[in-house]
N, C-alpha and C positions, 0 to 999 in steps of 0.2 A: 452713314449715307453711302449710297451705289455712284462712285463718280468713273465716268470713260474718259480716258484720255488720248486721243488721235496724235500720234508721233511722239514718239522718246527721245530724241533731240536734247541739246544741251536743256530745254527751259522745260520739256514734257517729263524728261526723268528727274529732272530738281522736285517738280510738282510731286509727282509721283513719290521718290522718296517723303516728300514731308508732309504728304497725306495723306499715306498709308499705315503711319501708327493709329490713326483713330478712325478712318474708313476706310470702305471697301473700293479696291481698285481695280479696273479695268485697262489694260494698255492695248491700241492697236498699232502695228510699226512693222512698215515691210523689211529693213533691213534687216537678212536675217544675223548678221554679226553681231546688231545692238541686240536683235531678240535672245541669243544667246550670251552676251554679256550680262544682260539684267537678269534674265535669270537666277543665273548666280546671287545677285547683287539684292536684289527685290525679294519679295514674298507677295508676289503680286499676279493676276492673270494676264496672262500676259498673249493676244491672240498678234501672228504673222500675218500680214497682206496688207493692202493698199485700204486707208479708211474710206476712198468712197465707194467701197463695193458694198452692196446694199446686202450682199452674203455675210460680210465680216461683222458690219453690224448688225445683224440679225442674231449672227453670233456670240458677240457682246452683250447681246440682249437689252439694246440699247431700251427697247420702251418702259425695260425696269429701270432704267437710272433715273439716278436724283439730276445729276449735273454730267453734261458734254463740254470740255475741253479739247475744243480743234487746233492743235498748236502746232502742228509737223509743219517741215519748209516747203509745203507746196500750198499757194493762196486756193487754187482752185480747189483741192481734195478738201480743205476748210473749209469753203463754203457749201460746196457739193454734202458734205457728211451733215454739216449744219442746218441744212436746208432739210436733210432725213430725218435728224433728229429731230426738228420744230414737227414736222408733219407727222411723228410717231408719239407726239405728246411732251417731249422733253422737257420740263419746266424751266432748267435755268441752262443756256448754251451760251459759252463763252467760244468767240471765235478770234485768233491771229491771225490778220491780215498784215502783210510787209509792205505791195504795193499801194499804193494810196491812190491810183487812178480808180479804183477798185470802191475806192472811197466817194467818187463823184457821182455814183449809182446807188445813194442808199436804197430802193426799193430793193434789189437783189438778197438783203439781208434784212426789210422790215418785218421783223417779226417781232411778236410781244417775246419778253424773254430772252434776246439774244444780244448779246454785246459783243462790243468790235474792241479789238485791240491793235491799237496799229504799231510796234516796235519805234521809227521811228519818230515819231510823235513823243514817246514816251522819253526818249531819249534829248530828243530835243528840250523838250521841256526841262527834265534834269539837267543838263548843261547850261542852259539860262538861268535857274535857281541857283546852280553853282557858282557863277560869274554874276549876278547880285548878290551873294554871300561868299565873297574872295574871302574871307578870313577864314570860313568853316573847311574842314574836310570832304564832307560828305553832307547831303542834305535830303531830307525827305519830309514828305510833305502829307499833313493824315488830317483827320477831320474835315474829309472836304476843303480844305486850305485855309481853315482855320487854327491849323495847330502845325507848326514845325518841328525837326527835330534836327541839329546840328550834332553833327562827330567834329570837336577843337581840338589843337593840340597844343599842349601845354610846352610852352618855349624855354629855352632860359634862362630870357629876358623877362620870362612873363613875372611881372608884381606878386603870381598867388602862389609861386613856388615855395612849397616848403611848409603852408598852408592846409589847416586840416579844413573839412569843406564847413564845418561850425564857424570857424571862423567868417566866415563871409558873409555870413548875416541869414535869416530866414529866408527861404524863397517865396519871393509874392507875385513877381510877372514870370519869373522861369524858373527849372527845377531840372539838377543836374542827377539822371539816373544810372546813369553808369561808368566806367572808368572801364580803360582796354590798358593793360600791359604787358608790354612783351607778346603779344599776340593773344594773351587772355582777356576776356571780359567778367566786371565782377559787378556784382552791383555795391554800393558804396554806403558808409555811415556819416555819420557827422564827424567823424575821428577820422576817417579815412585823410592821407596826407599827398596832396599834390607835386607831383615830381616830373623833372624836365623830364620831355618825352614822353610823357600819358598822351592818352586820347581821352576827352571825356564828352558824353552824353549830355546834351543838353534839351529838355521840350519846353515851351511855349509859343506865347505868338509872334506871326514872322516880327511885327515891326518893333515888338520889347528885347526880339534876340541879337538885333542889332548892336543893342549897346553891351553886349556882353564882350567884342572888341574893345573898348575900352578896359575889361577889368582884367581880359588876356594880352593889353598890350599891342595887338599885332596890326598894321599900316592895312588902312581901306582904301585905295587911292582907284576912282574910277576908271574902268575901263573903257578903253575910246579903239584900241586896236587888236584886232584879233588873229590868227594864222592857223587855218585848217588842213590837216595832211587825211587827205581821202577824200575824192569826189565820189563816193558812191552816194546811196540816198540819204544816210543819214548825215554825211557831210555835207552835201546840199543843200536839206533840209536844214542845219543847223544857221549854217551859211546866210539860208534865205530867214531865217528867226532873227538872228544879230545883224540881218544889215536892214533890217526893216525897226530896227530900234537906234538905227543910226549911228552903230556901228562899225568901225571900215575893219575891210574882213579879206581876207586875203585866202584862195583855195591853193594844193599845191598836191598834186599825183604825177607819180612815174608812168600811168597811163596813157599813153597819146590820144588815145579813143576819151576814155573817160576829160581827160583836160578840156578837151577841144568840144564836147555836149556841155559840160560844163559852161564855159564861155558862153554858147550861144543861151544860155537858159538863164544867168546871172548876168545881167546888165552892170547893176552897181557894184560887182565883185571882179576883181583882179585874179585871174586864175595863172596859174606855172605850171610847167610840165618838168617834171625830176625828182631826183632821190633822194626823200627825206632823210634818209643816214648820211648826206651827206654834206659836209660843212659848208660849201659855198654855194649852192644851193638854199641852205636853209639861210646863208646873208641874202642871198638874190629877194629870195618871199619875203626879206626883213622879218626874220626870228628874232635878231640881233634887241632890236627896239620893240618887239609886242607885247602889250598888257595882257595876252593871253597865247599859249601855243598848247593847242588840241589838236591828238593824232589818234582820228577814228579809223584807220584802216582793221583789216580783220588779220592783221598778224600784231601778236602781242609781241614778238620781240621789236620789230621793228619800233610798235610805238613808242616802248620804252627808252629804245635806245634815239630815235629821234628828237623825244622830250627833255633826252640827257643834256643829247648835245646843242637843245635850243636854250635849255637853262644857262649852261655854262658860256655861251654867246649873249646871253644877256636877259631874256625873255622872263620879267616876272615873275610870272606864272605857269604851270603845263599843269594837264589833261589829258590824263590815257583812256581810251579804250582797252578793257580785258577779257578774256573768255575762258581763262582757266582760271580754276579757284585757288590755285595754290598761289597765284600769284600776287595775291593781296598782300599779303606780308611782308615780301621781296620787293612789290614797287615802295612802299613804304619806308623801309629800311634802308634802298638806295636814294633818294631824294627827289622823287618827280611828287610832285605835289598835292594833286590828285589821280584817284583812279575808279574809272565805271562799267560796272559789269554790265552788258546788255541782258544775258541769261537772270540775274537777279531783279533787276530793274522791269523788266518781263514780267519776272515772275510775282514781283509784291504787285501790280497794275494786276494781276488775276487775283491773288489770294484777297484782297482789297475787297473785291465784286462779290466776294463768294458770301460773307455773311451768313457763316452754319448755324445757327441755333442763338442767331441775334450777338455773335461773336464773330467779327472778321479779324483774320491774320493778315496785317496790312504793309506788314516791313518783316521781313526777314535780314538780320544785320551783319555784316563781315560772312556772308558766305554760310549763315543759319548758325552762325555760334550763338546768337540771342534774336527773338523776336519784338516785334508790337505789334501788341493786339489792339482791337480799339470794341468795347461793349454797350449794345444799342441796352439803356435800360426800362424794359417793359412790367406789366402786370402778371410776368412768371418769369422775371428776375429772382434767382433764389438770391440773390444780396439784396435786393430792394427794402428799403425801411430798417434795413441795419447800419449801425457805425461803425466805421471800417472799424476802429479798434479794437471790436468783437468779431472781424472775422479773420479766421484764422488762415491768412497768404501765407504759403511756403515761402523757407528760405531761397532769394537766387530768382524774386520778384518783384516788383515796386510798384503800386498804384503811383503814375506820374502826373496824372492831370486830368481834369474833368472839362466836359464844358458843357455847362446849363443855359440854356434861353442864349445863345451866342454871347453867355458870359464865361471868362476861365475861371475856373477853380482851384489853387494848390491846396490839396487835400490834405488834412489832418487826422490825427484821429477820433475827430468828433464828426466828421463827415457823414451826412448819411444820403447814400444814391437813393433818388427819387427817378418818376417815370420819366421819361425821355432826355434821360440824362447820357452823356456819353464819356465812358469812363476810357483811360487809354491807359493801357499797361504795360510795362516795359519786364520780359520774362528770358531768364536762361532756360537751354532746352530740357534741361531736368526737372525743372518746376512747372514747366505749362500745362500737361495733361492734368497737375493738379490741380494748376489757375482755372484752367476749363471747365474742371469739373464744377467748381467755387461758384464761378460765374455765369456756366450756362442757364439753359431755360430746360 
């Protein structure tokens, strides 16, 4: 497929890179620094200037493509190019929108074909799944929200230490696909042996993965109090999610400007004005006592180091925002409890939409070290009417979970996908092109 991508940006060149092994790429992006960095980097075309010049994309040859990705930092130039593409025929336009005023005009963007993505929203939403699943790491959410997926970590207090995963009995409401150590991902046997300090993969439905806390041990004690460091949008946004679920939620920015809009715009929220890095400060916003300390500003060290120092004053739980990928590892390894990439989280909300060939990439995991796929099964499924244990998945794969008639499946190998089945696959990136192949149409 002919996909255009408008801005190279932290989330357009992720895109970019991980959908240029198997189609054809288009990039437009005025800066000419990034244009000449990806260069190097890519194997891709790569055109300089501004996307809503209706020269550039004529350039790009926008009315051949399959799919427009409007992802750059500016809402207007997204919509503007969006708006070219739908009227040159474009069949599928994904567009990133960040302001959400932007949002209260849907005509501006009705078109058949076009989807909105709003960052914070997406964000939001992730940070609520998070904070109802305190015990998980990481969460994500596929089948249309019928099917979860928990990153745990295995403690070591936890009961299943030591534990090869046979031991645990068959999986009938959940099914654990992978294991992370030491910053590797593997996918796991029945022999595989659980060790303090794993991460492990878990998919089913939200309300069976609940009790998986009981079998890791770890304390679910509800959350009643929260402390946000950044009043930009999406700490507003978040703010205004949690205190609408009743919530008390506390904002806190070194901004004068920001604090003070803040305030007039959050009635039920208590806002502060000061420096999250710093100790008494963060007693003033009572870090000291919160069931929850999330620091969405847009410097990664800062949040780190603020969440450090709300942990060790007492705070639960912490929540970083991050925007570099190397720093997965590092937040993990120093002891902040959680951490969420906006660039990522971004980017699985497009791959999700895209649905190439009845195959969407809907989770990209730890920064694209393993994906999940999720496969619409039709009448030119070439697995359709076979049993998986006749088809031959690469090593460094797992079919994890089906769901039929909005019933789940933990698949065996006497399974056999029928039509409108939705099979979800848990793949390392060396096995996928070959999963794809398997499974496409």
């Amino acid at each position: 497929m002919r996909i255009v991508i408008l801005g190279a940006g932290q989330v357009g060149s992720f895109l970019a890179k991980n959908l240029s092994y198997e189609h054809e790429i288009v990039i437009i992006e005025k800066d000419k620094d990034t244009v000449e960095r990806l260069r190097e980097l890519l194997d891709v075309l790569i055109i300089e200037g501004d996307g809503d010049n209706p020269l550039k994309l004529k350039e790009a040859e926008i009315e051949k493509c399959d799919i427009m990705l409007a992802v750059s930092g500016d809402d207007k130039t997204n919509i503007m190019a969006s708006s070219w593409s739908a009227s040159v025929g474009v069949p599928k336009i994904i567009v990133r929108i960040r302001d959400r005023d932007y949002l209260d005009y849907p005509k501006i963007l009705e078109r058949p074909k076009v989807y909105i993505v709003n960052p914070g929203a997406i964000m939001a939403e992730k940070i609520i799944s998070l904070i109802s699943s305190p015990y998980a790491w990481k969460t994500e959410t596929l089948a249309m929200g019928k099917i979860k997926m928990l990153k745990l970590k295995v403690e070591e207090s936890s009961p299943i230490v030591g534990n090869r995963l046979k031991d645990l009995g068959p999986a009938k409401a959940w099914i654990f696909v992978a294991l992370s150590k030491n910053g590797e991902i593997m996918i796991p046997t029945g022999e595989t042996r659980l060790e303090a300090g794993n991460y492990i993969f878990a998919l089913g439905v939200p309300d069976v993965l609940s009790k998986l806390k009981e079998l890791f041990n770890v304390e679910d004690s509800p959350v009643k109090s929260v402390v946000i460091v950044g009043c930009g949008r999406l700490g507003l946004g978040v703010a205004k999610a949690l205190s609408e679920k009743g919530i008390k939620v506390k904002l806190l920015d070194n901004d004068p400007k920001r604090a003070l809009i803040a305030a007039e715009q959050m009635h039920n929220v208590l806002v502060f004005k000061g420096d999250a890095t710093d100790t008494e400060t963060l007693k003033e916003a009572g870090a000291e006592s919160a069931d929850y300390f999330i620091a969405l500003t847009g410097d990664d060290e800062n949040n780190v180091l603020s969440a450090l120092l709300a942990k060790n004053l007492g705070a639960k739980r912490t929540t970083v925002l991050y925007t570099k990928p190397d720093y997965i590892d590092v937040i993990e390894a120093i002891g902040v409890d959680r951490a969420i990439s906006v660039r990522l989280s971004v980017a699985n909300e497009i791959l999700s939409l895209l649905h190439i060939g009845g195959v969407a990439q809907v989770a990209l995991v730890e920064e694209g070290r393993a994906e999940v796929i999720e496969v619409d099964i039709t009448q030119k499924s070439k697995i359709l009417g076979k049993p998986l244990k006749n088809i031959d998945f690469p090593e460094g794969s797992i079919v994890g979970i089906v769901l039929r008639h909005n019933e789940v499946v933990i698949p065996r190998g006497d399974y056999v996908p029928a039509i409108d089945d939705k099979v979800i696959i848990f793949t390392l990136p060396e096995a996928l092109k070959k999963v794809q192949k398997i499974v496409g149409q």
